[in-house]
ZAMARGU-4260 file (C-alpha; in steps of 0.2 Angstrom, whole numbers, plus 5000, padded with zeros to 4 digits):
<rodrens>
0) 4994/4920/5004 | 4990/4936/4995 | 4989/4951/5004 | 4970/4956/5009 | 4958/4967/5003
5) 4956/4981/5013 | 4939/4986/5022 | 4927/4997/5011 | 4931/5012/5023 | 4943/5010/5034
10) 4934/5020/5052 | 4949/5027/5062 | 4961/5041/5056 | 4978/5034/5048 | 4991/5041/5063
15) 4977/5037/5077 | 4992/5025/5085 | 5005/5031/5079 | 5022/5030/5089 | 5013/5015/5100
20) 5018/4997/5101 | 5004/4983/5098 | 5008/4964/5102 | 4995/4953/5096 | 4994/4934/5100
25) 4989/4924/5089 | 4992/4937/5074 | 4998/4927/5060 | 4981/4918/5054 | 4962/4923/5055
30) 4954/4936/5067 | 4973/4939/5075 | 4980/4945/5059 | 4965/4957/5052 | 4968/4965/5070
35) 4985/4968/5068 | 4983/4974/5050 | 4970/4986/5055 | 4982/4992/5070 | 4996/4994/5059
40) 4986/5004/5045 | 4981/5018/5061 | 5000/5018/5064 | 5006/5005/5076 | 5021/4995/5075
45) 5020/4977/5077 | 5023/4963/5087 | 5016/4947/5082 | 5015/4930/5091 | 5013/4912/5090
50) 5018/4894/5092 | 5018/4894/5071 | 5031/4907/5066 | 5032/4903/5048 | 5014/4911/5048
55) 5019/4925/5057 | 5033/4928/5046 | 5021/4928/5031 | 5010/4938/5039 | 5024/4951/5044
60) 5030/4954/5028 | 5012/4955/5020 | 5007/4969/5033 | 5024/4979/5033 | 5022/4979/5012
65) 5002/4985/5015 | 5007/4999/5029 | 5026/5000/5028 | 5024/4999/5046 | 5037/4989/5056
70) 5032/4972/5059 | 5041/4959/5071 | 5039/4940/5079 | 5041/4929/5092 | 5036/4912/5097
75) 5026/4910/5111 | 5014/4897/5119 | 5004/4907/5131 | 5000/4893/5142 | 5019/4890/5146
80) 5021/4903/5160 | 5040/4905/5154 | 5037/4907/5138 | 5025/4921/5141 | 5041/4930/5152
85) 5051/4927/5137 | 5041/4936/5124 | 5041/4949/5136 | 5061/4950/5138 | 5058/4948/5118
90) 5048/4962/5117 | 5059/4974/5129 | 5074/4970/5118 | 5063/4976/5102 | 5054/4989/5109
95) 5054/5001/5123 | 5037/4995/5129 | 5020/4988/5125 | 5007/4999/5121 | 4993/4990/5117
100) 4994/4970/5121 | 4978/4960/5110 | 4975/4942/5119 | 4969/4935/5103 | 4975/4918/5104
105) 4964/4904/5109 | 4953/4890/5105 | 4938/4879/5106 | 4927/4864/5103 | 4911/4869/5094
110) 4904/4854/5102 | 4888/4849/5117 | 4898/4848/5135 | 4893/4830/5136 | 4907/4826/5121
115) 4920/4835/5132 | 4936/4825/5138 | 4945/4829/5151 | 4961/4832/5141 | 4950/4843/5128
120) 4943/4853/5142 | 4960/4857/5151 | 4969/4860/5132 | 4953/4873/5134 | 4952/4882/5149
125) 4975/4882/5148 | 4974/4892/5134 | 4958/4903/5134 | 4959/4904/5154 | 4977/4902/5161
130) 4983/4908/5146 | 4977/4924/5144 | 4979/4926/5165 | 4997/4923/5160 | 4998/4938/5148
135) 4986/4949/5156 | 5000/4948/5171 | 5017/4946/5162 | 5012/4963/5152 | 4999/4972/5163
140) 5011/4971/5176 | 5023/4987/5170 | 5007/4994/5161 | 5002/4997/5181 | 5016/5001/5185
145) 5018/5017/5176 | 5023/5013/5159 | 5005/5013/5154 | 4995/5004/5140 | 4980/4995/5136
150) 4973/4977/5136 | 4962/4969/5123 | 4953/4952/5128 | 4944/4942/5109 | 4932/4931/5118
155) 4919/4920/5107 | 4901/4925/5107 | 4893/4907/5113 | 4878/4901/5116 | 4868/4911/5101
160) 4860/4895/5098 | 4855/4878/5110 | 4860/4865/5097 | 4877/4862/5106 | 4870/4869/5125
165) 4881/4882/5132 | 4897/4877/5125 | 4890/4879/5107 | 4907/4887/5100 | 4907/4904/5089
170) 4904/4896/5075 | 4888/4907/5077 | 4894/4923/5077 | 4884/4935/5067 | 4892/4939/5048
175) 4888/4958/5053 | 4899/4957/5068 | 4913/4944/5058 | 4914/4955/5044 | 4915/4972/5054
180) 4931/4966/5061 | 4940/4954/5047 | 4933/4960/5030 | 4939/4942/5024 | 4928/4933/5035
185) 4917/4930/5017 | 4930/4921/5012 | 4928/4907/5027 | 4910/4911/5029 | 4905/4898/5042
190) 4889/4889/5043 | 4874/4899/5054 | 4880/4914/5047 | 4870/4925/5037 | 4874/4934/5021
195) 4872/4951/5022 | 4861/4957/5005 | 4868/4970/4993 | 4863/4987/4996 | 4865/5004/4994
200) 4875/5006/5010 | 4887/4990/5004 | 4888/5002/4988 | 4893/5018/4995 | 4908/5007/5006
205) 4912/5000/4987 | 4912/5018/4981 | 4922/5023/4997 | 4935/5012/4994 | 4935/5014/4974
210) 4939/5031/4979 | 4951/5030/4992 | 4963/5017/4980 | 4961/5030/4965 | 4967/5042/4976
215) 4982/5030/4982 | 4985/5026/4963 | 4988/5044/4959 | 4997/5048/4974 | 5008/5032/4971
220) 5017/5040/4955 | 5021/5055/4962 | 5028/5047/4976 | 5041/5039/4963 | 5045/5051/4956
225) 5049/5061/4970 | 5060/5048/4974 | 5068/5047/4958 | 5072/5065/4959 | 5078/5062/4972
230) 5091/5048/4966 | 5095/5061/4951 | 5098/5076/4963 | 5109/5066/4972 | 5119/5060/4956
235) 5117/5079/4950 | 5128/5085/4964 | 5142/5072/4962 | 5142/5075/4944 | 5145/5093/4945
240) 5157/5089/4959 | 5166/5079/4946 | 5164/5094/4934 | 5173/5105/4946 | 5187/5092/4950
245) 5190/5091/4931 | 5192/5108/4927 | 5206/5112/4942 | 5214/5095/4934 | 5214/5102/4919
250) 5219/5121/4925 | 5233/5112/4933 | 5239/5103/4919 | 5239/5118/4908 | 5246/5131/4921
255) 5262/5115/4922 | 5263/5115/4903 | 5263/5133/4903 | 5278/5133/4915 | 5288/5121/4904
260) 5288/5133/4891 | 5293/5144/4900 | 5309/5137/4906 | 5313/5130/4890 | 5313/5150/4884
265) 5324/5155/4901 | 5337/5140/4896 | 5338/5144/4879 | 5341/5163/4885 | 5356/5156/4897
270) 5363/5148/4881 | 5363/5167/4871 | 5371/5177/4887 | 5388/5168/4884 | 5388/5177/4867
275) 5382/5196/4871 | 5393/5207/4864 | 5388/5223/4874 | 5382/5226/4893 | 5367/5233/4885
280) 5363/5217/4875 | 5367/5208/4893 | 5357/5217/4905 | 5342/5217/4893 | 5345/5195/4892
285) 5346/5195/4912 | 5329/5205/4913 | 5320/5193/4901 | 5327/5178/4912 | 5323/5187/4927
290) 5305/5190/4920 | 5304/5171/4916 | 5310/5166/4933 | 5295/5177/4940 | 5282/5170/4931
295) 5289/5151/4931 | 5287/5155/4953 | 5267/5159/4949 | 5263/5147/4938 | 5270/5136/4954
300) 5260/5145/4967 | 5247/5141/4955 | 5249/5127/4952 | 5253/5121/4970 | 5233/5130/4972
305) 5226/5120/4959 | 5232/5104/4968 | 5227/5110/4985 | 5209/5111/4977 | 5207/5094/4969
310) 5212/5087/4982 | 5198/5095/4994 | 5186/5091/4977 | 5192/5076/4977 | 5188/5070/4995
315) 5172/5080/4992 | 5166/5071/4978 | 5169/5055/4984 | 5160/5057/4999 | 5146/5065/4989
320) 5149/5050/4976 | 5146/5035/4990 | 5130/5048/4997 | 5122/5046/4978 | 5124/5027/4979
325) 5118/5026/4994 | 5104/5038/4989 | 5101/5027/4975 | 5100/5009/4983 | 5087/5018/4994
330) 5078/5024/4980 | 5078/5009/4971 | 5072/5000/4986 | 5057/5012/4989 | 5054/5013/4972
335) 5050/4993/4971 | 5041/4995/4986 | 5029/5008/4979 | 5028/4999/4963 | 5020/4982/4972
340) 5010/4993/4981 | 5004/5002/4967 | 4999/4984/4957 | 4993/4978/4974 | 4982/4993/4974
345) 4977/4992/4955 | 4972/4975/4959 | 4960/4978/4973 | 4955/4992/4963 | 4950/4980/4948
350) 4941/4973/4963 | 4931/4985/4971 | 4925/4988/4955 | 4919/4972/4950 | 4912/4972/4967
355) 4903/4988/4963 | 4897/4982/4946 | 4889/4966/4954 | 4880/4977/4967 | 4872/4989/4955
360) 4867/4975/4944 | 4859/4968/4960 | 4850/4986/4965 | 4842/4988/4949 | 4844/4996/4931
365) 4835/5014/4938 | 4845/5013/4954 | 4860/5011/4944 | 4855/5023/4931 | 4852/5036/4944
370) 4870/5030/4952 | 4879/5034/4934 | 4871/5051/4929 | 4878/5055/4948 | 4895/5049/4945
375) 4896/5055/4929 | 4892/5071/4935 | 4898/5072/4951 | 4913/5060/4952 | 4904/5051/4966
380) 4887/5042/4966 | 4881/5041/4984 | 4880/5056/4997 | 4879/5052/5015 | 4863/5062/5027
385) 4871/5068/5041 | 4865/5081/5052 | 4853/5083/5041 | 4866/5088/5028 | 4870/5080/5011
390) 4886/5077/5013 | 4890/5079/4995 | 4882/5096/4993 | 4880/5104/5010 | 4863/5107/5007
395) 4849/5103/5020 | 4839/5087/5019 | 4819/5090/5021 | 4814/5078/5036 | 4800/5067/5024
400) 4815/5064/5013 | 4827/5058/5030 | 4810/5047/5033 | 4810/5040/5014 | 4826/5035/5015
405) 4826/5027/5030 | 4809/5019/5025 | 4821/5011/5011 | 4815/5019/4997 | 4828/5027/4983
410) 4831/5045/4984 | 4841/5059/4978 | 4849/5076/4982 | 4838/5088/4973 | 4855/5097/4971
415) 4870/5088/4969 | 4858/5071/4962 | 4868/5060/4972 | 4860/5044/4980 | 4856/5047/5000
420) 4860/5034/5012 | 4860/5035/5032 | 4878/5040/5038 | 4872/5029/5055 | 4873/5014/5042
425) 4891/5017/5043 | 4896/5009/5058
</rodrens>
């Protein structure tokens, strides 16, 4: 299953929970999983649970790559009482605590309450009832108890309709509130609900997000090649290392050739003093040994330095050695990260912008003329009103123009010729 598209624009601030734990049941599949996604982009870390691991696995690992938050999983069947206090131990031996606990899991029968058999009616109330009771008090427990946190309850909006009499099922849950959650939920649109129309507020969340991934397409490069300098730095340092070790090597092998020569001259000086006619001639042969001797003794101490220097290079640039290729297998790791994410984000990208194109084709050729002078311009087609503001220029919106807009009619900044929508139409 293919990583999902993100929402248009995405309402809370990116570290909103961060260093907090979120465990949500049922978070492998459907309305469980868009939560935990949507918790993980603000900065949670994850745990996810569920009678079928294999999804959360997938799920998991589709998330972390999306967030690069950290994701874990455990079974559990929330009607079984010790199976909800063994996600618990689970969850203390992964995290210190749970922050934030989602009772997402359930399930129902979209059928009228004279269909109901006993065993389907008890499979209910177990899961949707006892279960959640089970979670609420395994986890809220410690929560009450000082460590804090909060408690979540998904609950089915029923009885929107008297086909199936008060146990109707939320297969009659308005798109607008489906889609507010789980930007997918087009994808298993249900019967009863109704398609939301194209407008201009679906184009400003299409520009919003066109926006936000050209920005992440940009950044994703530079974040590369940081890494990559990184890498090279690293190597850098154990290359010049390497240099330095050389060179002392190399200093040492010359200082000992250096010496040989020497003591080849002092021997051959030996052989000539048993010649010397005069005490002159001798005294001036055992000064030139004498010399020789001296400067053979440094070229030792010199000699003896160099090797007391490679060997501290030597255990320096081995440990700077195994530091660059451990530097390395990171990069390379993060490196192939950030390029998936970067033709993940491409793809949506393509996306968005299809998305966009259908929408303006919807709205109008002088709508979508107006959208692509602005864009063109600007960089951006839509300004948002808010405070009576443009929020693209700054500059203050008449109030017969805030009542044309919200009338429905088409309208532009005078100023920065950007299209107006409501900023209320956000959320």
């Amino acid at each position: 299953m293919a990583v999902p598209a993100q929402p248009a624009v995405f309402p809370f601030a990116p570290e909103l929970f961060a260093g907090k734990i979120a465990l949500v049941t049922g978070g492998g599949t459907g309305l469980g999983r868009a939560i935990a996604e949507c918790l993980a982009r603000a900065g949670a870390d994850l745990l996810l649970a569920a009678r079928q691991v294999e999804r959360l696995e997938l799920a998991a690992k589709e998330i972390h790559a999306a967030t690069g938050r950290r994701v874990e999983t455990a079974f559990v069947n929330i009607r079984d009482r010790a199976a909800v206090e063994a996600l618990e131990a689970r969850g203390r031996e992964l995290f210190p605590r749970v922050d934030v606990l989602v009772n997402n899991a359930g399930g129902q029968f979209a059928q009228p309450a004279r269909d109901f058999k006993p065993k389907g009616w008890n499979a209910v109330v177990d899961t949707n009832l006892t279960g959640t009771w089970n979670m609420v008090q395994v986890f809220g427990t410690p929560m009450l108890e000082g460590e804090g946190g909060v408690i979540t309850n998904i609950i089915a909006v029923v009885g929107r309709e008297r086909k199936h009499g008060w146990l109707g099922g939320n297969r009659h849950l308005p798109a607008s509130l489906v889609e507010s959650v789980d930007p997918r939920a087009r994808a298993w649109e249900l019967p009863g609900m109704d398609a939301p129309k194209p407008s201009l507020h679906a184009l400003a969340e299409r520009e919003g997000v066109i926006l936000e991934l050209e920005r992440a397409r940009m950044a994703i490069p530079q974040a590369i090649a940081r890494a990559d300098a990184r890498s090279a730095a690293a190597s850098d340092a154990a290359a010049q290392l390497r240099a330095e070790l050389d060179a002392v090597e190399k200093q040492r092998r010359t200082r000992e050739a250096e010496a040989q020569d020497i003591a080849v001259k002092r021997d051959k000086l030996h052989g000539q003093s048993a010649v010397v006619k005069t005490n002159k001639e001798y005294a001036t042969l055992l000064h030139e040994i004498d010399a020789h001797a001296k400067r053979i003794a440094e070229i030792e101490d010199e000699i003896l330095t160099a090797m007391e220097s490679a060997e501290r290079l030597g255990e320096e640039a081995r440990r700077v050695e195994t530091n660059a290729r451990h530097v390395a297998q990171e990069v390379e790791k993060e490196t192939d990260e950030l390029r998936a994410r970067l033709a993940e984000v491409e793809r949506q990208l393509a996306g968005a912008i299809d998305d966009r194109l259908k929408i303006l084709g919807v709205l109008g050729v002088s709508t979508q003329k107006l959208y692509e002078r602005a864009v063109k311009a600007r960089g951006s087609g839509i300004a948002r009103i808010e405070r009576a503001t443009c929020s693209g220029c700054h500059r203050s919106v008449p109030p017969e123009v805030i009542n044309r807009v919200t009338a429905g009619e088409v309208h532009i900044c005078v100023s920065c010729q950007r299209i107006f929508v409501l900023a209320e139409a956000r959320s």
